[in-house]
C-alpha positions in Angstrom: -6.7 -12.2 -5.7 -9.0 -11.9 -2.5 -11.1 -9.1 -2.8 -11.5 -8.6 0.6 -7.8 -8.6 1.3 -7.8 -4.5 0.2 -11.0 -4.3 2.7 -8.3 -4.9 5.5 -5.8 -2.2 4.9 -5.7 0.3 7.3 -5.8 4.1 5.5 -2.3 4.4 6.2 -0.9 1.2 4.7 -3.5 2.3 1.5 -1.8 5.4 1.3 1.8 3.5 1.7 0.9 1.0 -0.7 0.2 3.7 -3.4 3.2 5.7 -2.9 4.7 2.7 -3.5 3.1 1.8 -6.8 3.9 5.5 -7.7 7.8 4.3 -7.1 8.7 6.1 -4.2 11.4 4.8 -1.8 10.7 4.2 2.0 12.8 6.6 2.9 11.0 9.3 0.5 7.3 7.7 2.2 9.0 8.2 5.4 10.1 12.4 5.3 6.4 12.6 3.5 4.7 11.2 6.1 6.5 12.1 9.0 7.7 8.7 10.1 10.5 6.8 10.3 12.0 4.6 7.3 11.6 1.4 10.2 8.2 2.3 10.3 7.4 2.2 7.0 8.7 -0.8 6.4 6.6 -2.4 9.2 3.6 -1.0 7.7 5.1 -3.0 4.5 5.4 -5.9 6.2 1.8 -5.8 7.4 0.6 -5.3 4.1 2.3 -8.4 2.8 1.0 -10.3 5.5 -2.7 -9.2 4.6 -2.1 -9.3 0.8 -0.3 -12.8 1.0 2.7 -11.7 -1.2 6.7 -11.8 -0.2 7.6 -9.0 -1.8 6.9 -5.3 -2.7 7.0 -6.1 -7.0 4.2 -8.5 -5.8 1.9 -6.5 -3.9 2.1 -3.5 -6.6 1.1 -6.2 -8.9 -1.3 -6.8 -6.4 -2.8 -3.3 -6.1 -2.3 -2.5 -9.4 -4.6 -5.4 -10.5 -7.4 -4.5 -8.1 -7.2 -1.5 -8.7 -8.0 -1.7 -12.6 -10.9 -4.6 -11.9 -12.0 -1.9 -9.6 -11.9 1.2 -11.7 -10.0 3.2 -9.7 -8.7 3.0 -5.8 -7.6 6.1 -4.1 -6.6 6.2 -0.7 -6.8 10.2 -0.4 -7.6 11.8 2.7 -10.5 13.0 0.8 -12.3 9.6 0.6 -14.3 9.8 3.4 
């Protein structure tokens, strides 16, 4: 994987991505976050794009991976 591919996610596609791996739908991401379901799946699309996967099974993978050669990887609106 790219390393710097993560480095390019906007907070909000971070925090979509991770309530993603957690298994929630779009529509659930959508009422949480006050958007639209059309909108999350944009954001989805985006983050395919940047994390050069076709799929959402593939970028978990993806995140998940980084995310244990990392350590950890929040996306909190605690993290500065």
């Amino acid at each position: 994987m790219r390393g710097q591919d993560f480095l390019r996610l906007t907070p909000r596609q971070k925090e979509i991505l991770t309530l993603v791996a957690e298994g929630w739908t779009n529509r659930a991401i959508a009422r949480h976050l006050g958007i639209s379901p059309k909108t999350v799946g944009a954001h989805l699309t985006n983050i395919y794009r940047i994390l050069h996967v076709s799929n959402r099974a593939a970028a978990v993978k993806r995140f998940l991976r980084s995310r244990s050669e990392r350590g950890s990887y929040s996306c909190s609106k605690t993290d500065g």
